[in-house]
N, C-alpha and C positions, 0 to 999 in steps of 0.2 A: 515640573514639566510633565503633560501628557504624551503617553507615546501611544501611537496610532495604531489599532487592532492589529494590520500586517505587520507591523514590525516587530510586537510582541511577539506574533507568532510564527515569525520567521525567526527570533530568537529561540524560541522554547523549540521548534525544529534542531537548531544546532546546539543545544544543550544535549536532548536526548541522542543527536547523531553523535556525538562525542562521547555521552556516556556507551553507547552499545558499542562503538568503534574499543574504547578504554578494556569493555568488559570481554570480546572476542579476542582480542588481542591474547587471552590469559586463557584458552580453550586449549585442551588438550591435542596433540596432532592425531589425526584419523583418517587412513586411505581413502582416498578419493576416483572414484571413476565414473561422474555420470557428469550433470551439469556443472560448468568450473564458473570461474569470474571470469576467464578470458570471454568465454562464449557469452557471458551477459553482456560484455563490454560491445561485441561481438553484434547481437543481438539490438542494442540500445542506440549503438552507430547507426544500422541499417532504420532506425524508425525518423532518422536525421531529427531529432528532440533537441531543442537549447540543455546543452549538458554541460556539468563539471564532475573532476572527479576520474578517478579510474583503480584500479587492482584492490575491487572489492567492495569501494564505495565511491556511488554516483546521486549526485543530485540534478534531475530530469525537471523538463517546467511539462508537461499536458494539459491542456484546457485552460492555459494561464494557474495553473496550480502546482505547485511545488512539491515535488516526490523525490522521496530519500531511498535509495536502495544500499542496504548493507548484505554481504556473502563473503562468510567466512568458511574457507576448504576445510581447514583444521579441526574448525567443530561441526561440519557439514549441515550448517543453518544458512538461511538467510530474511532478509524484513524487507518488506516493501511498507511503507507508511508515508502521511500525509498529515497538517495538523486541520481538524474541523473547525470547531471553535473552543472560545474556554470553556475548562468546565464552571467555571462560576455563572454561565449562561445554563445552564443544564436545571431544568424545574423539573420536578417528580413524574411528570407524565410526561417530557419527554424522555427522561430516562427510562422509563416503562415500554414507549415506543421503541426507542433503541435496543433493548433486551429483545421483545418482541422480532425485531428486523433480525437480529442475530442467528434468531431460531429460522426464521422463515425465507429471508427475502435476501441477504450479506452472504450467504452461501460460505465462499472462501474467502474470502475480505472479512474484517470483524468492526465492528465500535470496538474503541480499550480508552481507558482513560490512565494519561501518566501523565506528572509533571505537571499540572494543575491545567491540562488540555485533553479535549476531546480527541481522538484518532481514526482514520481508518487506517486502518492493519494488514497484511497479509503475510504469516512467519509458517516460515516451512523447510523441512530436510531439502539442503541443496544438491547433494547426487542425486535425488528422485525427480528434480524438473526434467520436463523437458520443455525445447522451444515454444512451445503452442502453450502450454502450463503457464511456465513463466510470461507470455505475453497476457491471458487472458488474466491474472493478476492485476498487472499494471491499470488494466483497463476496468476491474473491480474495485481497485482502491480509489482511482479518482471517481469513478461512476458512484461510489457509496459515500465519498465525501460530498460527490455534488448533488445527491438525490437526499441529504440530509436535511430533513425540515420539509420535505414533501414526501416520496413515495420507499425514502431508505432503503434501496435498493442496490446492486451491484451490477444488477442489468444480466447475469445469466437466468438464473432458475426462481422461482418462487415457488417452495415445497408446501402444497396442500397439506392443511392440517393446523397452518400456524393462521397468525391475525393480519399477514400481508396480503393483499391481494392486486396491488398495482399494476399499472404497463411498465413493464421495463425496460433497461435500458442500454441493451444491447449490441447500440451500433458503433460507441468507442472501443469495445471490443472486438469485433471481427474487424472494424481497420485495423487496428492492433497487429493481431495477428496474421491478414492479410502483408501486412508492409511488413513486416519483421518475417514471414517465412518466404517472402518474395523470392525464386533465385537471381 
């Protein structure tokens, strides 16, 4: 039996969300006072997004694409990811382009490859979000999964100096954070 690229990779999604759920679980406790999981919960409501999930792990749909947010207080991390494609699709020059985006064009979103899949990524210390932070992520991980195989981009900055030079793609971002700091 063949199984169908999404479903693959709607699986290899809940493998790795399980591994990192597994591996946070074991994090040391560490005071916490900046961005919590309430507030993303908080935050993730107000974008009214098809979601599941809550106290630390949510899975959100954007752009019809599927986004895994894991935040754990204890180890004051948290991941925002999405699967691209496999990596067994991945030929040598686009992984060259991907490198390349990473330096220039992915900003705070990354390429990563785990679990025999390609990624957009965004991991970072969770008491140092803030609201506007944490939104503009969201809207870097799917804009760099979906600018992937055209202009690999995240849609904020494109730093002169590197091999991107694209339009970017901006505008899923400030909705973003438009409707999430809404009062």
């Amino acid at each position: 039996m063949k199984w169908s690229r999404p479903f693959v990779l709607f699986n290899m999604l809940l493998v790795v969300l399980l591994a990192c759920a597994e591996e946070e679980q074991s994090a040391p406790v560490v005071p916490h006072d900046g961005m919590s999981t309430a507030r993303i919960g908080e935050l993730l409501e107000k974008l009214e997004l098809q979601m599941e999930g809550g106290d630390g792990k949510w899975r959100v749909v954007i752009n019809n694409r599927e986004v895994v947010i894991i935040a754990n207080e204890a180890a004051d991390r948290m991941r925002i990811f999405t699967p691209v494609v496999s990596a067994s699709e991945l030929t040598e020059s686009i992984l060259l382009r991907v490198m390349q985006a990473n330096f220039d064009s992915a900003l705070d979103a990354r390429y990563a490859i785990a679990k025999g899949a390609l990624w957009s990524a965004f991991i970072h210390p969770l008491r140092a979000l803030d609201d506007e932070t944490f939104l503009q992520a969201l809207g870097q991980v799917v804009n760099l999964a979906d600018t992937y195989g055209t202009t690999y981009s995240s849609g904020m900055l494109i730093y002169k100096g590197g091999d991107s030079s694209e339009i970017q793609e901006k505008e899923l971002i400030d909705d973003l954070v438009e409707k999430g700091l809404a009062i």
